[in-house]
SEDO-236440 format. One record per residue (C-alpha): x negated, y negated, z negated. Coordinates in steps of 0.001 Angstrom, whole numbers, padded with zeros to 6 digits, always signed. Each point is the difference from the previous one (the first is absolute). Example, Ala and Ser with C-alpha at 12.3 -4.5 7.8 and 13.67 -1.06 7.14 Angstrom:
BEGIN
-012300+004500-007800
-001370-003440+000660
This chain:
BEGIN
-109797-115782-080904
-002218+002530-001805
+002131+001416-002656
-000869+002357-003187
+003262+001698-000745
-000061+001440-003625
+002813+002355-000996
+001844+002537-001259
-000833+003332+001324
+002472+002032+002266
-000396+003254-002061
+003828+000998+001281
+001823-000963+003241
+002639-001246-002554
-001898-002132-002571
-000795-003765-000181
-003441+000164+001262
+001662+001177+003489
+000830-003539+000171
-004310-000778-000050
+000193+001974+003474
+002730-002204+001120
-001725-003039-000858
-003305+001319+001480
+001744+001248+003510
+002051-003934-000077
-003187-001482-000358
-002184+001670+002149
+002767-000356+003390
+000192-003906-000784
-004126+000213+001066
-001137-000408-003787
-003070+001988-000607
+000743+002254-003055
-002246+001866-002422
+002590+001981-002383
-000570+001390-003244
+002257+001837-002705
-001712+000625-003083
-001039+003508-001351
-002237+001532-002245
-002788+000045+002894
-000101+004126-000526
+002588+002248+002271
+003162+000531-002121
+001336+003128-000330
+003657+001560-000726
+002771-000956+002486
-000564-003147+001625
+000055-000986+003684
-002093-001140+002621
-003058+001340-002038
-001603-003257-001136
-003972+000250-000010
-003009-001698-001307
-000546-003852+001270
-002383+001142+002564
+002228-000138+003165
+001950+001976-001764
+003827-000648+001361
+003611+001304+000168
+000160+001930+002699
+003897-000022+000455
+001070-002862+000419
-000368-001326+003661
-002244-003289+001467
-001105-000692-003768
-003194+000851-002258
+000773-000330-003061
-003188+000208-002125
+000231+001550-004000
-002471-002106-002333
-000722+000388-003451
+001572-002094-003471
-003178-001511-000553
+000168-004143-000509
-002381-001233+002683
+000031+002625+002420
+001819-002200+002714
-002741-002447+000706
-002012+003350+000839
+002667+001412+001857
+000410-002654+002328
-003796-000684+000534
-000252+003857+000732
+003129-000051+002656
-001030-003382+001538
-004177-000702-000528
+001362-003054-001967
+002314-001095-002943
+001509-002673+002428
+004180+000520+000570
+002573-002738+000286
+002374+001693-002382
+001512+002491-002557
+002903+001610-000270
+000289+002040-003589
+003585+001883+000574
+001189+001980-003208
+001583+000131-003784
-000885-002700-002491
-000671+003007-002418
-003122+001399+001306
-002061+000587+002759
-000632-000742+002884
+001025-003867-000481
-001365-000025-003478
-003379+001803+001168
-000727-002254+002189
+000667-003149-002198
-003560-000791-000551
-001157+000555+003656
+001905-003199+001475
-001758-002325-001366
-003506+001869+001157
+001207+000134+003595
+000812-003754-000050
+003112+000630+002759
+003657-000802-000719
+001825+002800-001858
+003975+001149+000775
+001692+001930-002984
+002577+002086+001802
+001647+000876-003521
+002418+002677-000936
+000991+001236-003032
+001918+003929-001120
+001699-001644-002706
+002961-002564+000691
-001254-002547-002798
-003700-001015-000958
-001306-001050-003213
-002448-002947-000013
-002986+001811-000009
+000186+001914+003733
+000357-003568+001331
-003483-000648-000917
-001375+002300+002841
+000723-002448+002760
-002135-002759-001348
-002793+000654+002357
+001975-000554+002995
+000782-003379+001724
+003626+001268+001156
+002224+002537-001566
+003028+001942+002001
+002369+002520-000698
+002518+001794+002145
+003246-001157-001916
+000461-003507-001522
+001237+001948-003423
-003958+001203-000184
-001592-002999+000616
+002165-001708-002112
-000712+002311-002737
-004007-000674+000434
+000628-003568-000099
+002248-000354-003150
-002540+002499-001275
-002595-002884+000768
+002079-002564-001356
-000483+001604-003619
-003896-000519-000143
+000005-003324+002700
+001478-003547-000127
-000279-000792+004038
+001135+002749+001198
+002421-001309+002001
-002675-002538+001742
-000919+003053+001671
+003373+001886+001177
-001334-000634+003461
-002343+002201-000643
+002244+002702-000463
+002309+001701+002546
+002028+003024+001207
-001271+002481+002246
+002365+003002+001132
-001028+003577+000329
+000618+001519+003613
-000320+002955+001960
-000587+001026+003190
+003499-000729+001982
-000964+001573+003021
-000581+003620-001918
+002844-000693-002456
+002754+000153+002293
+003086+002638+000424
-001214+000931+003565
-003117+001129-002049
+002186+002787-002088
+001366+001196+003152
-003879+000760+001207
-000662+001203-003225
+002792+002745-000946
-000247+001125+003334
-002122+002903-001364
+002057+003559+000396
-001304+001369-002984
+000524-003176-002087
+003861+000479+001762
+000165+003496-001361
-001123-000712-003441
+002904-002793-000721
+002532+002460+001491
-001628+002793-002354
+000039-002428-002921
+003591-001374+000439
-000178-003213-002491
+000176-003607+000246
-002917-001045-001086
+000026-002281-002497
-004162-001705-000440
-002114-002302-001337
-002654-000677+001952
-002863-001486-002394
-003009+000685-001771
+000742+002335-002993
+000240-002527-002927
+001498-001229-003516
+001596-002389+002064
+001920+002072+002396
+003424+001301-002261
+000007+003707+001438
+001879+000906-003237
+002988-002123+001059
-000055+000959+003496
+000041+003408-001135
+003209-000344-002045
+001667-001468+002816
-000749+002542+002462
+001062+002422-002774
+003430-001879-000781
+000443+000151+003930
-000358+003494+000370
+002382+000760-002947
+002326-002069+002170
-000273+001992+003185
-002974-001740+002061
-002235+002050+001732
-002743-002435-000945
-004340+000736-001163
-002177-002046-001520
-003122-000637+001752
-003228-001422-001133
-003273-000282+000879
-002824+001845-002328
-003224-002110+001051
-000826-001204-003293
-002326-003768+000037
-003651+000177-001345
+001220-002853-002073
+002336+001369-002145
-001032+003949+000334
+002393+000876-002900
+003024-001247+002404
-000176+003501+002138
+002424+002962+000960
+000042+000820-003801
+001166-003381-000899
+002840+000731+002371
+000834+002967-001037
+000023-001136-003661
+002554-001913+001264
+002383+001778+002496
-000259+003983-000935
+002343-000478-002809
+002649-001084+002312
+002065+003211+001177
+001154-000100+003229
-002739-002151+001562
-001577+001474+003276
-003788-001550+000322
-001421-000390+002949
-003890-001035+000160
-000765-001695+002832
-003304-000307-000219
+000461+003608+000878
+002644+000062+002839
-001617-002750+001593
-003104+001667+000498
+001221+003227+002060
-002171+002013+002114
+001590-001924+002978
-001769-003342-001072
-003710-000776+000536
-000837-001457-003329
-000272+003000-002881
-000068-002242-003360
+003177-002226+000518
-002506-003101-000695
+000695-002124+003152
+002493-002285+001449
+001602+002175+002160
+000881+001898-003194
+002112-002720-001499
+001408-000958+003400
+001090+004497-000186
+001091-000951-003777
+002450-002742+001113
+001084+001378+003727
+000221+003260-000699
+000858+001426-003423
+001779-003123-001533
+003365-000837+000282
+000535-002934-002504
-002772-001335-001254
+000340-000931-003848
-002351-002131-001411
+000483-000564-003135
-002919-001428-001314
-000452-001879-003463
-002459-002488+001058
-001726-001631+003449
-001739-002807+000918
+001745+000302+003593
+000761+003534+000552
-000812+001035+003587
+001897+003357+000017
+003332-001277+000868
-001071-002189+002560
-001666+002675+002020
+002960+002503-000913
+002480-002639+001292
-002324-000755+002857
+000309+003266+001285
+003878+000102+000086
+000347+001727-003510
+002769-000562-002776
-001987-001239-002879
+001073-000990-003516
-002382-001369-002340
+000140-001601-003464
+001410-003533-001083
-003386-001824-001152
-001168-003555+000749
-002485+001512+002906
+002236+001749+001495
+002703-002353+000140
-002431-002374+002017
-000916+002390+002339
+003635+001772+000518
+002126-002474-000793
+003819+001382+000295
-000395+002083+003053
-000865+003028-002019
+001973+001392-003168
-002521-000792-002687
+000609+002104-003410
+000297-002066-002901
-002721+000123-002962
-000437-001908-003140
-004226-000892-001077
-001014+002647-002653
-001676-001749-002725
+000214+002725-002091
-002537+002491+001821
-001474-001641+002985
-000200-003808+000138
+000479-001478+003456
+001364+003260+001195
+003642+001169+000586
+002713+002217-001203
+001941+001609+002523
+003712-000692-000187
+000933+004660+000898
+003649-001075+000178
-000357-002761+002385
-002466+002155+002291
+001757+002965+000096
+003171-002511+000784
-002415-001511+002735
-001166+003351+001654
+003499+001300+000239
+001127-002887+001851
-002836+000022+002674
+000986+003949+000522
+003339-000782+000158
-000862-002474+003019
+000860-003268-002171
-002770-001566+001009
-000713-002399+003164
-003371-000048+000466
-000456-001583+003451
-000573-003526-001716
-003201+001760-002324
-001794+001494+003214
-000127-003456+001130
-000835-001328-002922
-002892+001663-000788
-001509-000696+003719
-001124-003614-001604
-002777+002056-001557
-003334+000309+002429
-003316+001252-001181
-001421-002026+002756
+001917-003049-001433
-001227+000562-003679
-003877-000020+001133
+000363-003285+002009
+001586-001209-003271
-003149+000874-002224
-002307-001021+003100
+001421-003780-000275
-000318+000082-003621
-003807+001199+000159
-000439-002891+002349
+001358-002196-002213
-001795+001171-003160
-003490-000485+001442
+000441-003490-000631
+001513+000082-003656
-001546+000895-003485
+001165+002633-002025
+002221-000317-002401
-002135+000445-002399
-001466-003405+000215
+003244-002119+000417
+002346+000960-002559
+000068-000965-002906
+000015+001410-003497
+002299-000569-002493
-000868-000270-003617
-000360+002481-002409
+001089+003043+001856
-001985+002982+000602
-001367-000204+003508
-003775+000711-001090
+001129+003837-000890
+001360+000482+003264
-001973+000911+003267
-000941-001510+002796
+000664-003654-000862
-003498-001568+001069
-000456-001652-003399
């Protein structure tokens, strides 16, 4: 099939959009033939970002391997353009559109479907753990809708279920796609290849620590404050123990950088911090601005003990999956997402939904994580049964997934034009709904 993959862009090794080269590298070794696109603002950006994303004009990451991944501009109609420019003609079999309901690039691209005529595949995901109604609205366009858990698909459709009266006519329509990574990189013989550095060696006898991380894209989602106070309570109690985190902030949300962090942890005495955005990048290692893969896989192998992830908010959470993939004690937090993914193989910190400050998001239970992180140091923790676990999760798996579902869309309307209304409900103020 000829594809047009639309999505998030993989600023960091460590946000969501990495998943868009997943998709893209799935696709293209099942024999599809793949234009991808992330959106941008069709000018170079500047600050700290990776993989220096350039103008439209063969402009293309240049780090990640077997993959061009193109930068367009937020402008509604571009894509029709795009593809005519790639291909000498507007003429695919399908879309996939893989990003947040809350803004570009599925959003963006809203208005293009219908002008390319081709059956469209919203790959959906979502920062906060519930939606309101009107975020649902930006899958209308599509003929199918997936998600990679069931709690954020079901969130889109009861979110549909507000404004629509058949709803469930369609639940076909509708499935669950998992995230997935690269199992034959994340692996524990891969750590082995990967520590094997002598100056790496050196430095983690110099520095003396368990490292305690979170390996993530600096955000309001990720609780550093919490993880903070437990490494401080820990080294009140006698643990040689550091936090670690990892200072390449997102283009997203810019004000989520180092200085966030530091906001949050420098008030904690005690604390050793350890940036390994830093260590990672050592003279020993090829790649100078900690932006690539090989970086995280140095994050995790190297310079990370436990891996505590204690976020407030996913739509899947790839982070402990690839920590747990390559042989690493991982905790993480106790939200709907996570609980689908992990199940009970992990010990998942319990949280209660903030409505106070940030709906859909988390609060951070810093009693039961500190409780959590002392019992995987003290070695009360099996986790044989999560390594395999998380093995279930293929990259190459989740693109045959959304390959079937394009298939199957070019032969289905949007949604647009088969639900139905319901009565006296404000649907006409809300976008995208093809009225």
């Amino acid at each position: 099939m000829r594809l047009v993959l639309f999505g998030e862009c993989p600023w960091v090794p460590s946000s969501a959009g990495k998943v868009t080269y997943l998709i893209a590298r799935g696709l293209t070794e099942l024999g599809h033939d793949v234009l991808v696109l992330c959106a941008g603002t069709g000018r170079p950006f500047t600050g700290t970002v990776c993989f220096n994303p350039a103008r439209w004009h063969r402009g293309r990451y240049a780090r990640y391997p077997d993959v061009d991944i193109y930068v367009v501009p937020y402008r509604h109609g571009f894509l029709r353009r795009v593809v005519e420019d790639f291909y000498g003609s507007p003429t695919i079999d399908g879309l996939v559109a893989y990003g947040t309901s809350f803004g570009s690039p599925m959003t963006e691209v809203n208005a293009d479907v219908g002008r390319l005529g081709v059956g469209a595949v919203a790959y959906t995901t979502n920062d906060i753990t519930y939606l309101n109604p009107s975020p649902a609205a930006s899958v209308l366009a599509y003929s199918a809708v997936s998600a990679p858990t069931a709690h954020s698909l079901n969130e889109y459709v009861r979110s549909l279920r507000v404004y629509y009266e058949n709803v469930d006519e369609v639940l076909d329509r509708f499935s669950v796609v998992h995230h997935g990574v690269d199992l034959e990189v994340y692996q524990p013989r891969t750590c082995e290849e990967v520590c094997r550095d002598e100056q790496v060696a050196r430095f983690r006898r110099g520095f003396g620590y368990r490292v305690l991380s979170m390996v993530a894209k600096n955000h309001v989602r990720k609780d550093y404050g919490t993880l903070a106070r437990v490494v401080a309570r820990l080294v009140r109690e006698g643990y040689d123990v550091a936090l670690g985190f990892y200072a390449v902030r997102g283009v997203s949300a810019p004000v989520w950088d180092l200085n966030s962090i530091n906001e949050q942890v420098e008030l904690v005495e005690g604390v050793s911090l350890l940036d390994l955005g830093k260590v990672a990048t050592l003279d020993a290692f090829d790649d100078a601005e900690g932006c690539t893969e090989d970086t995280v896989l140095r994050l995790y192998c190297c310079f990370t003990d436990v891996h505590v992830f204690l976020t407030r908010g996913e739509s899947f959470g790839l982070p402990p999956v690839e920590s747990l993939a390559l042989g690493k004690p991982t905790v993480s937090t106790d939200i709907p997402p996570q609980r689908e993914v992990l199940g009970d193989t992990v010990p998942l910190v319990r949280a209660e939904l903030d409505l106070q400050q940030h709906a859909g998001l988390y609060r951070v239970d810093a009693g039961d994580a500190y409780a959590k992180v002392k019992a995987v140091l003290d070695g009360g923790w099996d986790f044989g049964r999560a390594y395999q676990h998380v093995r279930r999760f293929s990259y190459l798996e989740m693109a045959r997934e959304l390959a079937e579902l394009a298939k199957k869309a070019v032969e289905l309307e949007p949604l647009h034009k088969v639900l139905r209304k319901k009565k006296k409900t404000l649907t006409q103020n809300l976008p995208g709904l093809g009225t």
